[in-house]
Structures are given as C-alpha cells and as structure tokens.
C-alpha atoms as an extended CHARMM CRD file, in Angstrom:
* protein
*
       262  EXT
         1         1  UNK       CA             26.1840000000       75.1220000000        9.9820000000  PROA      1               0.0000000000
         2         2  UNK       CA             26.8180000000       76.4520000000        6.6780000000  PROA      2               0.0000000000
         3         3  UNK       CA             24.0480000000       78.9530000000        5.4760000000  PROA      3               0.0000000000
         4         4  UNK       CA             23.3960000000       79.2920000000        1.7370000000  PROA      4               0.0000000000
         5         5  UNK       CA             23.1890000000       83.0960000000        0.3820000000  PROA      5               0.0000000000
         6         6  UNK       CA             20.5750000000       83.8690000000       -2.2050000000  PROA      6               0.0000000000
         7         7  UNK       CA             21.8940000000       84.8800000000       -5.1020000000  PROA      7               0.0000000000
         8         8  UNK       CA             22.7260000000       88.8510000000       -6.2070000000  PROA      8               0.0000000000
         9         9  UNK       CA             19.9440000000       90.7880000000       -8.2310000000  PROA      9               0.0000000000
        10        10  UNK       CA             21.5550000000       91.2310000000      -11.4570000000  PROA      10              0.0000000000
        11        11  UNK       CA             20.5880000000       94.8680000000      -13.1290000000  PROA      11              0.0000000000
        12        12  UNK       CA             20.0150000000       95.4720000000      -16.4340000000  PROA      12              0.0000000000
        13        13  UNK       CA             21.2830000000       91.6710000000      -17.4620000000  PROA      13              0.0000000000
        14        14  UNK       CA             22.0730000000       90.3510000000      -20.9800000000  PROA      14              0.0000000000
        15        15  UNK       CA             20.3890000000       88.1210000000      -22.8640000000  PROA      15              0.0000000000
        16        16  UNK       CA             16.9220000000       86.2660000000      -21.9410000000  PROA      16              0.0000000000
        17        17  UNK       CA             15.8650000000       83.4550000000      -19.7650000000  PROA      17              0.0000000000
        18        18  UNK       CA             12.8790000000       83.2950000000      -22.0870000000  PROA      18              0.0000000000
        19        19  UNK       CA             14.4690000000       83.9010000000      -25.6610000000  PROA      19              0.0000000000
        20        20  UNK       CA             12.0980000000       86.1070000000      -28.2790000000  PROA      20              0.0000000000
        21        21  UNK       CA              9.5260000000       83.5660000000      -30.5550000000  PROA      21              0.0000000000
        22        22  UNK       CA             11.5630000000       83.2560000000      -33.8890000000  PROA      22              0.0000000000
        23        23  UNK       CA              8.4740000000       83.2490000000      -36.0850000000  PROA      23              0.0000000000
        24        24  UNK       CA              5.6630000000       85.1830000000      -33.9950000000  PROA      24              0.0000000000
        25        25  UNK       CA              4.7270000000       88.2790000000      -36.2570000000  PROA      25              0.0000000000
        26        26  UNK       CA              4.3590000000       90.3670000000      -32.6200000000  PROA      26              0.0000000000
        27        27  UNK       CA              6.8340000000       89.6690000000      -30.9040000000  PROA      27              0.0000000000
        28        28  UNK       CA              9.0360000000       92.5440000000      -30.0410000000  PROA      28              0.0000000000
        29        29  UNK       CA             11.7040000000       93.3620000000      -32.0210000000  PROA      29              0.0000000000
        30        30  UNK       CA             13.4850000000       95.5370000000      -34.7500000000  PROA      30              0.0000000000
        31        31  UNK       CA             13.1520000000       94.5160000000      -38.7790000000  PROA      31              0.0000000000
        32        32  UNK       CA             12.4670000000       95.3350000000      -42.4920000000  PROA      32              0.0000000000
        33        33  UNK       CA             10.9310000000       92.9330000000      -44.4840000000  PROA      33              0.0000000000
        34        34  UNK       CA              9.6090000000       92.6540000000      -48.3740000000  PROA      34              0.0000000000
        35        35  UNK       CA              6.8370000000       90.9990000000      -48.7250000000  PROA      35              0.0000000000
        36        36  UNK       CA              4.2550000000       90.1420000000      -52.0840000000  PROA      36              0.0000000000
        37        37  UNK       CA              0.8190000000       90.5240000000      -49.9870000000  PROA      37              0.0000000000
        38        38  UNK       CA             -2.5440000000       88.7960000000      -51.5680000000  PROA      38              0.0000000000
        39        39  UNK       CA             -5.9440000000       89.3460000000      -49.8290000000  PROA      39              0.0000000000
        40        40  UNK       CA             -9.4190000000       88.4380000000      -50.8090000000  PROA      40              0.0000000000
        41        41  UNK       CA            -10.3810000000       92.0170000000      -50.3760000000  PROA      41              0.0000000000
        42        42  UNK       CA             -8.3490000000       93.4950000000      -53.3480000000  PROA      42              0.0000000000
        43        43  UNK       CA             -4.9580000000       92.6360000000      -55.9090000000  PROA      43              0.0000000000
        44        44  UNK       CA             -2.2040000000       91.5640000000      -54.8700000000  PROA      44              0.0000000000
        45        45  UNK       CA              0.8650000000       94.2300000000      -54.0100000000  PROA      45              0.0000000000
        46        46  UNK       CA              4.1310000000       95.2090000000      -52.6410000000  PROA      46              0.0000000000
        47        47  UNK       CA              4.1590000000       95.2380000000      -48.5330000000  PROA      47              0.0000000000
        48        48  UNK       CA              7.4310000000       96.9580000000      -46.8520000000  PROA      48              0.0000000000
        49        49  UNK       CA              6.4940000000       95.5540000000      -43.1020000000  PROA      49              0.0000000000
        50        50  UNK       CA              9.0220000000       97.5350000000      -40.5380000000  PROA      50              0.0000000000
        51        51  UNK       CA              9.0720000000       97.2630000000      -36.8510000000  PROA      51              0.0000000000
        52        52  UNK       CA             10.7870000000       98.9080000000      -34.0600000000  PROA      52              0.0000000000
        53        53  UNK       CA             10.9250000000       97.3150000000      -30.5400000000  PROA      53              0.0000000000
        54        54  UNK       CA             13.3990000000       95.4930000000      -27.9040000000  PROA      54              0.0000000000
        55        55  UNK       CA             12.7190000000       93.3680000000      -24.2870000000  PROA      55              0.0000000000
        56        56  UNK       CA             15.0890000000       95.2640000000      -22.0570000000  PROA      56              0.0000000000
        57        57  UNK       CA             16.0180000000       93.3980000000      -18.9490000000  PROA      57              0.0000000000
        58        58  UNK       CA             15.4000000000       95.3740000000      -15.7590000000  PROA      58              0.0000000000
        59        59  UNK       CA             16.2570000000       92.6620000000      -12.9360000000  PROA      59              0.0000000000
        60        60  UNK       CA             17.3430000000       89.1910000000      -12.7770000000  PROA      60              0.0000000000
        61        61  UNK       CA             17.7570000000       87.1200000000       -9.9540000000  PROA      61              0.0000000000
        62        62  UNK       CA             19.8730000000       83.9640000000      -10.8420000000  PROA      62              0.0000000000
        63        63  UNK       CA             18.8430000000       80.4870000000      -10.7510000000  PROA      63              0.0000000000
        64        64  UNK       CA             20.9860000000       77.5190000000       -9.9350000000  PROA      64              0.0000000000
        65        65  UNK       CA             22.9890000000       77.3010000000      -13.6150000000  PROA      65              0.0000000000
        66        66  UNK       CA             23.5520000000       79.8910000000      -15.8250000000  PROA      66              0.0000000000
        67        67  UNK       CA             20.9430000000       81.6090000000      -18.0770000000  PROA      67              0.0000000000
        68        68  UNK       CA             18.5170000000       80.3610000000      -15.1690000000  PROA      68              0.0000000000
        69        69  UNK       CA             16.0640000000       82.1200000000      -12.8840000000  PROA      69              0.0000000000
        70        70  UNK       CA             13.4450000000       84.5400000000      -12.6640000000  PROA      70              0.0000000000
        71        71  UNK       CA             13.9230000000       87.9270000000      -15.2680000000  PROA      71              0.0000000000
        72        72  UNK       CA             11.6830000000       91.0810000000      -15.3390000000  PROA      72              0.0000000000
        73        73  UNK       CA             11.8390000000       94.3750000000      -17.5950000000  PROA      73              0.0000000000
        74        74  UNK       CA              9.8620000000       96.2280000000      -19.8840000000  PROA      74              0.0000000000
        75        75  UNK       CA              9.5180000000       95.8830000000      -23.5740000000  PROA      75              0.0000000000
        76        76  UNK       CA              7.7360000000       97.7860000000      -26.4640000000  PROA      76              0.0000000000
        77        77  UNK       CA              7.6730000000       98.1280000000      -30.2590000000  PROA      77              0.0000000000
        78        78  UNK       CA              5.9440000000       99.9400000000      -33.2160000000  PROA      78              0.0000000000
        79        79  UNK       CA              4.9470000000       97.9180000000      -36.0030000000  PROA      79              0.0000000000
        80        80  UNK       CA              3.7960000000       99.4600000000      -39.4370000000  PROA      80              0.0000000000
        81        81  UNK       CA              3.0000000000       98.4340000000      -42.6840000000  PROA      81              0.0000000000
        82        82  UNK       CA              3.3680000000      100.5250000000      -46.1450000000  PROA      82              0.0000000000
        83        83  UNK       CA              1.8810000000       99.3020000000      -49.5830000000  PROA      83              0.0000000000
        84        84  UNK       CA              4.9870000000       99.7500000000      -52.0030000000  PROA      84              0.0000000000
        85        85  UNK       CA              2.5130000000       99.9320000000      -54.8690000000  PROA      85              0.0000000000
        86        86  UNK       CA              0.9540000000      102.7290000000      -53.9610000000  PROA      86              0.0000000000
        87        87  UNK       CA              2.4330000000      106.1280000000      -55.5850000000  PROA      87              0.0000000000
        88        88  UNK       CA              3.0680000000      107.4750000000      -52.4810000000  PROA      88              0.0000000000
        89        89  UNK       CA              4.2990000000      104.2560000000      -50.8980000000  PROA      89              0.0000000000
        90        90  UNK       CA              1.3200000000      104.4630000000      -48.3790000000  PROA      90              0.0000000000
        91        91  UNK       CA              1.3490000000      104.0670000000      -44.9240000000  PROA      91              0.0000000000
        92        92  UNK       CA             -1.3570000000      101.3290000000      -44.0730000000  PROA      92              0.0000000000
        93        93  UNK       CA             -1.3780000000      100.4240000000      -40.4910000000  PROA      93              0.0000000000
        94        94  UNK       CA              0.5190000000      101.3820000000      -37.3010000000  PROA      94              0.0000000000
        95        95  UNK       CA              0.8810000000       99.2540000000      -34.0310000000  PROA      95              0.0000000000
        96        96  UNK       CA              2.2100000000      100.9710000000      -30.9710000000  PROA      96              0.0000000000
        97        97  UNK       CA              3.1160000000       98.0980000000      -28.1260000000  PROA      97              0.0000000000
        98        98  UNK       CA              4.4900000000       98.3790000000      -24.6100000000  PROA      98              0.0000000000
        99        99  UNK       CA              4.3670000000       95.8300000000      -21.4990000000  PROA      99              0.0000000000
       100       100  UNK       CA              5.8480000000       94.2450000000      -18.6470000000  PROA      100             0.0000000000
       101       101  UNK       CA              7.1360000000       90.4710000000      -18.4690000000  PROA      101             0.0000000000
       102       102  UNK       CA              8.3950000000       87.9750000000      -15.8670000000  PROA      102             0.0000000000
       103       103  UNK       CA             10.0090000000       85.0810000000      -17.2900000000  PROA      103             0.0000000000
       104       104  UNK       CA             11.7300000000       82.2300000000      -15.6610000000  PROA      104             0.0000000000
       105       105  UNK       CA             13.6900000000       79.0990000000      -16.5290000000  PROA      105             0.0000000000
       106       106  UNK       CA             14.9700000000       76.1100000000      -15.2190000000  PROA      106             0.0000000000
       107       107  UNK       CA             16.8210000000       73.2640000000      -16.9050000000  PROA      107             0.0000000000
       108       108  UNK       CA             15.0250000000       72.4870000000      -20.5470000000  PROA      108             0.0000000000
       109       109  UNK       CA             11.7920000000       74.7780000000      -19.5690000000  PROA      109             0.0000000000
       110       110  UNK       CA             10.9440000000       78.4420000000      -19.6180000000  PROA      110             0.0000000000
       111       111  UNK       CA              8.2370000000       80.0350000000      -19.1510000000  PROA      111             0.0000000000
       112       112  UNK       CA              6.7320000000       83.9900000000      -19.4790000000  PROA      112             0.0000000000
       113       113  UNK       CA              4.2640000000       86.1570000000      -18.2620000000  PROA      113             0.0000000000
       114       114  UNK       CA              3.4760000000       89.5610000000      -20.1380000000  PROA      114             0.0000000000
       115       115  UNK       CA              0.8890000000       91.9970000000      -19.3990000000  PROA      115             0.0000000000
       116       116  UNK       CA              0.8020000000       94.2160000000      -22.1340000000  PROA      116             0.0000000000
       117       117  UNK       CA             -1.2880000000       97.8060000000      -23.6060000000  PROA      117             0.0000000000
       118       118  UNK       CA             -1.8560000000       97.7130000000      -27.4100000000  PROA      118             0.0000000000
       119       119  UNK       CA             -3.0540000000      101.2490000000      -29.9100000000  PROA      119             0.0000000000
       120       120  UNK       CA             -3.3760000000      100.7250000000      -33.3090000000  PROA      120             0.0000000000
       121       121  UNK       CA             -4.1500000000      103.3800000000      -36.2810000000  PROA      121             0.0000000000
       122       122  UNK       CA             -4.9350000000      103.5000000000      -40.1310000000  PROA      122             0.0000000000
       123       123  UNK       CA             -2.3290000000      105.5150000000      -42.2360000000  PROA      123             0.0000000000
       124       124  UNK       CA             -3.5380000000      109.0130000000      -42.8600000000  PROA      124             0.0000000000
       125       125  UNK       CA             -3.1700000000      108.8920000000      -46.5570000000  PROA      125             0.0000000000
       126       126  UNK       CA             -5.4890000000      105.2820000000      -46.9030000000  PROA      126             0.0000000000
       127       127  UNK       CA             -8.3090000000      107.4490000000      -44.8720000000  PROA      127             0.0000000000
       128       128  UNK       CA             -8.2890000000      110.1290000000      -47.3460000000  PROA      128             0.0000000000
       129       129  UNK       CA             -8.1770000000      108.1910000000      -50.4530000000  PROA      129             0.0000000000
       130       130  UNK       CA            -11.1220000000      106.5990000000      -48.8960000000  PROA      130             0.0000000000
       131       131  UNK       CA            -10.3790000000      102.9690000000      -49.2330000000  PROA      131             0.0000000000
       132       132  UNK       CA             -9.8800000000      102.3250000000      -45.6030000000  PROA      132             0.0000000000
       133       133  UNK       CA            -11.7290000000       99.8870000000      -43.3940000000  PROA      133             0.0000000000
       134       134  UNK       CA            -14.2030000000      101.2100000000      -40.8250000000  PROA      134             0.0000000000
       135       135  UNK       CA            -11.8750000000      102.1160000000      -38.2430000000  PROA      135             0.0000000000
       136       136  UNK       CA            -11.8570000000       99.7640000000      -35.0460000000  PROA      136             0.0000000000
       137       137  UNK       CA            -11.4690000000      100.8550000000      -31.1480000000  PROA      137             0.0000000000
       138       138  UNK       CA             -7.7680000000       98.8510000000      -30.8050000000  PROA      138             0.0000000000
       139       139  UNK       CA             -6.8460000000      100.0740000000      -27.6070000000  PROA      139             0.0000000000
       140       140  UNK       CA             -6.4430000000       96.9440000000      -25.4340000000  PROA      140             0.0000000000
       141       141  UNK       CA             -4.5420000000       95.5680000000      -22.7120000000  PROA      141             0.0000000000
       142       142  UNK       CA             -3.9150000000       91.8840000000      -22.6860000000  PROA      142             0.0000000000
       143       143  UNK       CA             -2.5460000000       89.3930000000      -20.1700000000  PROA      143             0.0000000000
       144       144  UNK       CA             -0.7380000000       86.0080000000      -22.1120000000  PROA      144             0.0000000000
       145       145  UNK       CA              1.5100000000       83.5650000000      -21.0600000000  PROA      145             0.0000000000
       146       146  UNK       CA              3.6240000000       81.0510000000      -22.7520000000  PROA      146             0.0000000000
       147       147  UNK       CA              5.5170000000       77.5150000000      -21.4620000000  PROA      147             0.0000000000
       148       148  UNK       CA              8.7490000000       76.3820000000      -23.7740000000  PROA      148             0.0000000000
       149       149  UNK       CA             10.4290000000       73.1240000000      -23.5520000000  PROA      149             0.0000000000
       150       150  UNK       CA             14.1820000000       72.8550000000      -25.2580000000  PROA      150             0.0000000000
       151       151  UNK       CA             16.4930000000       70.1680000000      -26.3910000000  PROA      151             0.0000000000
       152       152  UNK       CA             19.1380000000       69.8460000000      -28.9580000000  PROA      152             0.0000000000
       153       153  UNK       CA             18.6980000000       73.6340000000      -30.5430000000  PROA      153             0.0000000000
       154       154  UNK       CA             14.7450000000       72.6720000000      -30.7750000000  PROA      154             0.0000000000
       155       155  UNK       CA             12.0880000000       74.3680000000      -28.8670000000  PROA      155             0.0000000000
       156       156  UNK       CA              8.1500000000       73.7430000000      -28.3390000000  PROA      156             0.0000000000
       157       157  UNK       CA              6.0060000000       76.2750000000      -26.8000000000  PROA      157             0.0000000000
       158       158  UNK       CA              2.7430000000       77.0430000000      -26.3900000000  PROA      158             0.0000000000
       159       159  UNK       CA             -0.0920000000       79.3370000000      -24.3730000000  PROA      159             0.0000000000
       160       160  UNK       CA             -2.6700000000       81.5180000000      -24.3200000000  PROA      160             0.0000000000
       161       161  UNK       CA             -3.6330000000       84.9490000000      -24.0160000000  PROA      161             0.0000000000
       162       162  UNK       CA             -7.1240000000       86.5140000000      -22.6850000000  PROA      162             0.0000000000
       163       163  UNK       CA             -7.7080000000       90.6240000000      -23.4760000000  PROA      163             0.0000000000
       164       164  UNK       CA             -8.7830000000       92.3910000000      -20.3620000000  PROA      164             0.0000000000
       165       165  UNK       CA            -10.0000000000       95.1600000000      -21.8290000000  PROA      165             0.0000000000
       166       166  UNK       CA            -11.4350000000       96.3850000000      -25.1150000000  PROA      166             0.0000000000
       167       167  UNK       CA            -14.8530000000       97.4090000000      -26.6510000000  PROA      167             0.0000000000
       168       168  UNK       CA            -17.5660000000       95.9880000000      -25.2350000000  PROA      168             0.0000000000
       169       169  UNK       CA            -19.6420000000       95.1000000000      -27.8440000000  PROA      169             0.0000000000
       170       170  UNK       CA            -16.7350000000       92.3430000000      -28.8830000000  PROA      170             0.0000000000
       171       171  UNK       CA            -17.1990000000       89.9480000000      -26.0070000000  PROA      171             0.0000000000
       172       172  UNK       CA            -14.5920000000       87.1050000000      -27.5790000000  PROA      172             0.0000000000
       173       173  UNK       CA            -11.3190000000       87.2790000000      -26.0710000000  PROA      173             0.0000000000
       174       174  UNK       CA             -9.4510000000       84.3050000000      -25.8980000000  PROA      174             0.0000000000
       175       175  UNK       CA             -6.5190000000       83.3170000000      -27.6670000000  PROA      175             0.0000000000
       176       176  UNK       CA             -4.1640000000       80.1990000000      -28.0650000000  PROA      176             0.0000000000
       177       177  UNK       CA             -1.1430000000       79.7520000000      -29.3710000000  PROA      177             0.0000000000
       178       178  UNK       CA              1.6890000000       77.2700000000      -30.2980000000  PROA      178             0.0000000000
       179       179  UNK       CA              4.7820000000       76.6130000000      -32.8620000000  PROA      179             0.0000000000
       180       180  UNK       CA              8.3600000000       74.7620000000      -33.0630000000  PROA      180             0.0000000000
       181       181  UNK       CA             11.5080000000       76.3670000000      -33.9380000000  PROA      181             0.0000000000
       182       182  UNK       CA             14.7760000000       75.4920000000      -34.3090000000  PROA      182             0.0000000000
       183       183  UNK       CA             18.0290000000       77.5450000000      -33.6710000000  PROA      183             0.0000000000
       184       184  UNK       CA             21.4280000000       76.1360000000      -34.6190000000  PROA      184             0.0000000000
       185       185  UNK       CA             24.8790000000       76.2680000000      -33.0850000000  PROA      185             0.0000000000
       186       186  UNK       CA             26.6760000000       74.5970000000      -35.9600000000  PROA      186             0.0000000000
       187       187  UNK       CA             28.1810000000       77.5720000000      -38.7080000000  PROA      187             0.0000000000
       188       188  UNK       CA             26.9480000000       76.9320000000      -42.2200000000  PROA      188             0.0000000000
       189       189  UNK       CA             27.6820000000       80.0310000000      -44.2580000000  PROA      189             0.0000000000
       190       190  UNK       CA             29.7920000000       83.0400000000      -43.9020000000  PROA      190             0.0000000000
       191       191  UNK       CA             29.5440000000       82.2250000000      -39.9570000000  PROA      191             0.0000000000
       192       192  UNK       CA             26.0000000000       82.1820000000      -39.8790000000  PROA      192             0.0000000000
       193       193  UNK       CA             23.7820000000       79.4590000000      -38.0830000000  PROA      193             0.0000000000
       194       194  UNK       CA             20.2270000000       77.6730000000      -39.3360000000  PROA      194             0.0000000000
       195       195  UNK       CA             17.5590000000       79.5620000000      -37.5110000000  PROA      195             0.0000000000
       196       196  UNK       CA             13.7820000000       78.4970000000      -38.1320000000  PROA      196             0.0000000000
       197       197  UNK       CA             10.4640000000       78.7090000000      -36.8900000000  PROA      197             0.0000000000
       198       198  UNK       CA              6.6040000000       78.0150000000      -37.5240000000  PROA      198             0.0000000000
       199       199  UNK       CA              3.9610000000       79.9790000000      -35.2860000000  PROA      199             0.0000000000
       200       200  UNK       CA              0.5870000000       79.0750000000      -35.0980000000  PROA      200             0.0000000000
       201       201  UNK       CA             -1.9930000000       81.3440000000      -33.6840000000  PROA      201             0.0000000000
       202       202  UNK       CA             -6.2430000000       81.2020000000      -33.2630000000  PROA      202             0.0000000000
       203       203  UNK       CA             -8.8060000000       83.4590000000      -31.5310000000  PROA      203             0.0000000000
       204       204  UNK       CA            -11.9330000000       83.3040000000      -30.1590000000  PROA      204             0.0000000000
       205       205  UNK       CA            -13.1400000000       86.0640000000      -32.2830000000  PROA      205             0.0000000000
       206       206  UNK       CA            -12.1100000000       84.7850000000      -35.7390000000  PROA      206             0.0000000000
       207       207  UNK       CA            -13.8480000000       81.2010000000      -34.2940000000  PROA      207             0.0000000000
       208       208  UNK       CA            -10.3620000000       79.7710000000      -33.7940000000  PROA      208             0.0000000000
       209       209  UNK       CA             -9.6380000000       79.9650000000      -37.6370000000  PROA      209             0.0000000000
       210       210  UNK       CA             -5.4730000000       79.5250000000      -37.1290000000  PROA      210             0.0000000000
       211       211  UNK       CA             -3.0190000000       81.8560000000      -38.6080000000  PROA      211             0.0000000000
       212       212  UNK       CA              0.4400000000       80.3250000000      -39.3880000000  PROA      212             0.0000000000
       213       213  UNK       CA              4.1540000000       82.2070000000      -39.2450000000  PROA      213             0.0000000000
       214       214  UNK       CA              6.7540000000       80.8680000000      -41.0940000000  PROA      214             0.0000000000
       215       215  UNK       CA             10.6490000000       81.5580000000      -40.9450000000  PROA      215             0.0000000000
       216       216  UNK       CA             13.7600000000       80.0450000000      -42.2640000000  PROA      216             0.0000000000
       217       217  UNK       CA             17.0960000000       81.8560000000      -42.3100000000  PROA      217             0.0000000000
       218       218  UNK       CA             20.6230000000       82.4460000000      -41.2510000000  PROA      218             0.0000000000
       219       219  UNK       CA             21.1500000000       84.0380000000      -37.5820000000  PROA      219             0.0000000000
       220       220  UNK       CA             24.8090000000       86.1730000000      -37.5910000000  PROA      220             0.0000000000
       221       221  UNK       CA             26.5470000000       87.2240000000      -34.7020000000  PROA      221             0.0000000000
       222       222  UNK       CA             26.6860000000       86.0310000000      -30.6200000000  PROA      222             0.0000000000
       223       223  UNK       CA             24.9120000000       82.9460000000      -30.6340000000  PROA      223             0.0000000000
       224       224  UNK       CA             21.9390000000       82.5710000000      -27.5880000000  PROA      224             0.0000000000
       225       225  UNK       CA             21.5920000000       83.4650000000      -24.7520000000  PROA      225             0.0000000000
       226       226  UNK       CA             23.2030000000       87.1290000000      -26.3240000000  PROA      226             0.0000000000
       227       227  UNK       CA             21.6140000000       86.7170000000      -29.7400000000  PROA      227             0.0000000000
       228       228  UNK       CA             22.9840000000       90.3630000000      -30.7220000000  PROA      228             0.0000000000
       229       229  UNK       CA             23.9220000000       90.2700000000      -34.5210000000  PROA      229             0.0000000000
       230       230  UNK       CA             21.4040000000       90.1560000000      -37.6980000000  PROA      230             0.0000000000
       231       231  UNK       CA             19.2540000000       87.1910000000      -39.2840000000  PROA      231             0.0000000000
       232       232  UNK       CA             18.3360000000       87.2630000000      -43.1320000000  PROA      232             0.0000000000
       233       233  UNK       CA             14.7980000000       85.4540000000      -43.2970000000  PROA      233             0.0000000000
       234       234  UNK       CA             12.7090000000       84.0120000000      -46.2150000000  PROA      234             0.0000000000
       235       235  UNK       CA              9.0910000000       84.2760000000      -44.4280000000  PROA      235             0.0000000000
       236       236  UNK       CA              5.4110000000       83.6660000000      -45.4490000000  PROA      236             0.0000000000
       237       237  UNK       CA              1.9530000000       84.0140000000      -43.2060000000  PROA      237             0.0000000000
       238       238  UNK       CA             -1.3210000000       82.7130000000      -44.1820000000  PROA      238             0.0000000000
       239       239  UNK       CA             -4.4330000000       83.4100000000      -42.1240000000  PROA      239             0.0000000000
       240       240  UNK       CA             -5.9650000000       86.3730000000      -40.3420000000  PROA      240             0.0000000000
       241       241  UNK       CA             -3.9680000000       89.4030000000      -41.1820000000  PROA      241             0.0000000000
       242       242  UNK       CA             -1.5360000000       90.0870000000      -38.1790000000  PROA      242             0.0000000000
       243       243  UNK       CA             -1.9640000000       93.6810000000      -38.6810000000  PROA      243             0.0000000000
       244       244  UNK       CA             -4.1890000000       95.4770000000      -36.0530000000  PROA      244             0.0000000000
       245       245  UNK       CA             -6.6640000000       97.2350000000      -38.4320000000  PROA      245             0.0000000000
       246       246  UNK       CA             -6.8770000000       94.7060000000      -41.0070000000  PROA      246             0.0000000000
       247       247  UNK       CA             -7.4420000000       91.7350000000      -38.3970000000  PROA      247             0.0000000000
       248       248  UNK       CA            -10.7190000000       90.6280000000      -39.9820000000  PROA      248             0.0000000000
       249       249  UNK       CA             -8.9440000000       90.3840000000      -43.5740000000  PROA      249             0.0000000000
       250       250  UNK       CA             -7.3780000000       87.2740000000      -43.9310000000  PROA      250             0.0000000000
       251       251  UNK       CA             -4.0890000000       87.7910000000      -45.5650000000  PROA      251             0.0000000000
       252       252  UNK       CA             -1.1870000000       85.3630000000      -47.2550000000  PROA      252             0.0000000000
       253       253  UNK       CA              2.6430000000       87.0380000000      -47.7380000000  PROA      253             0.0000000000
       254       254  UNK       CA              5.5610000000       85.5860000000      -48.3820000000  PROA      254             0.0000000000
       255       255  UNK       CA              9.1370000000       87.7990000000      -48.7990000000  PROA      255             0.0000000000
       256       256  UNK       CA             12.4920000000       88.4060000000      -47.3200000000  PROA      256             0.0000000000
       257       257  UNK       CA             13.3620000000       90.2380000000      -44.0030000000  PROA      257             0.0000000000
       258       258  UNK       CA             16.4860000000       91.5040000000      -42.3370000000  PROA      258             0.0000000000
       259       259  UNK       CA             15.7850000000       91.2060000000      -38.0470000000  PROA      259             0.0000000000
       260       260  UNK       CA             18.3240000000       92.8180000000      -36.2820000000  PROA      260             0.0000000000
       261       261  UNK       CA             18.5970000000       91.2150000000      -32.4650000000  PROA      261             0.0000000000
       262       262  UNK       CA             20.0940000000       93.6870000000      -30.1850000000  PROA      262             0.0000000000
C-alpha cells in the first residue's frame, strides 16, 4: 500500500494564490499617482495620491498543481493623499492598514479571507487652515472576503465585507463588492503586457450608492504568479471618495500612476 505524503509547508513563498485586485483603490500595495480631483464640496485641483504597502507570504501549503493551495501572511499599507494646489502641497488624508489573510485556489477559482484593523487621520496643515471636515472616529477592524473565477487572462470576482467594530452611533456596516479585469501574457510595447481592471464597490452606509475604479495600463517585468516589475496606469474613480476622512464626499479623478509590484 502506497501512502500519499502531504505536501511541505512552504515559508515565506513567492507570488500569490489570490493575486492583488488590479483596480481596487485599497488594496495593498506601493504607488504614485497624478490625479485632476473634482468634488461637489469645492474646485477642482491637483491630487498626488501615494501609497505604501505589500501582502507578504508567511506559509503556504501546496495544492495539487502549481500556484495552488491554501496561503497565509500578513499585509499592510499607508495610503495618503496631498492637494498639489495648495502652496504648501498639503497633506489631506492618511490611511494606516494592517491584516491577516488566508487565501486558497484551485483550478480557475480563488478565493480570500482578510481580517483587517484600519486608522485614518486629517493632514495637520488642512486642520489649521480650518477647512477640514469634522473629524470622524476611523478606527475599525473589518472582516471581507472575496471569490475569483479565471480564464484566458480574465478574472471575475466578487464579495463582501461587514466592519466589526467602529462607532456606535453608525450602525450600517455592510459592504459588497465586484469588478472584471484583465491581465495579458502577450508583449505589446517595450516588453510590457495589457493589464486592466474596473472595481465596483457600495456600502450600507452611503445606501449602496456604487463607487467605480478604473485602470488600463502596461504591466513590466515577471509576469503572474511573481508579478515583480512596474505598471504605468491611466486611472479614473467616480463615486464616494475612497479616502478615509473624506468618505461622505463623493469624488471623480482621473490621472496617471506608476504601481510598483514587489
């Protein structure tokens, strides 16, 4: 009788079994982008949008084929958002991010898990000025999930997320979510491939009023599952802003961005 072995635990493993949402403003990961911001709270202006933030793999235990199985880690960014028409180039808004997922995949499906702690602060200089919002209680931690289906360089995914915690006087804490993107193996330019992406998000809160992502660039460097290199973007967002102090603004952008995937 021949006895099958489970597979090794990889440590600290490459790559994702549930690759990073292309057009998702949250996800984490590490960028500059340009944007020309228009609200109906004010003129429109210059927005330098930055982020800082990676999924590192902790453990991985293999599935069947490879870039299958179960994965687990940590991951955490720091998003912030300065108005380049300000004098002093202003810092507006500051998101500080930091979970735990468990993603799996098997054959043309992934799926993930994240339970994840959000803080989020004005800029010092907007509070002085006094132009600032009323300043909201954004500490929150937040349990979402997500199911992908793939074929052909396409995916489809969508989920949900509930927040556990946060000030009681907002009771509404459901959220859905949902989008298509597209990531190319073919080389088009200067060994760059198509990458695209629309995300579509709604909560409870803002009565389910949707906010849309939009992304369409070129992706250079180790194709997925790796996905180290940089993608140039053209981008645009209109709905709710996606900024944690400004969330009951809604907010339309559209710019360039440089996304560097380690």
């Amino acid at each position: 009788m021949v006895v099958a072995q489970a597979a090794a635990v990889e440590t600290f493993p490459q790559g994702h079994v549930f690759r990073p949402l292309v057009a998702d403003p949250a996800e984490p990961r590490s960028f500059v982008s340009v944007l020309r911001a228009d609200s109906d709270e004010g003129e429109p202006f210059t927005l330098a949008s930055v982020g800082f933030g990676a999924n590192f793999g902790l453990a991985r235990w293999p599935g069947e084929r490879p870039g299958e199985g179960w994965q687990t880690g940590v991951f955490g960014a720091v998003f912030s958002q300065f108005n380049l028409s300000a004098p002093s180039d202003e810092l507006l808004n500051s998101d500080f991010v930091i979970g735990v997922p468990l993603a799996a995949r098997r054959g043309s499906f992934s799926a993930r898990v994240r339970l994840w702690h959000q803080s989020s602060h004005l800029g010092d200089e907007l509070i002085l000025r006094g132009e600032a919002p009323p300043p909201a209680d954004l500490s929150m931690e937040v349990l979402d999930a997500m199911l992908a289906w793939e074929r052909g360089g396409w995916r489809l995914y969508g989920g949900g997320s509930y927040v556990l915690r946060r000030d009681a006087s907002n009771p509404k804490r459901a959220g859905a979510q949902g989008g298509i993107e597209y990531l190319g193996e073919r080389v088009l330019l200067a060994s760059g491939r198509l990458v695209a992406g629309i995300d579509v998000k709604g909560y409870e809160e803002s009565a389910w009023e949707a906010g849309v992502s939009a992304k369409l660039g070129l992706q250079f460097g180790a194709p997925h599952p790796e996905r180290r290199g940089i993608s140039l973007f053209l981008q645009a967002y209109d709905g709710f802003a996606p900024f944690g102090q400004f969330t009951s603004a809604e907010v339309r952008y559209y710019g360039l961005g440089v996304q560097f995937d380690l």
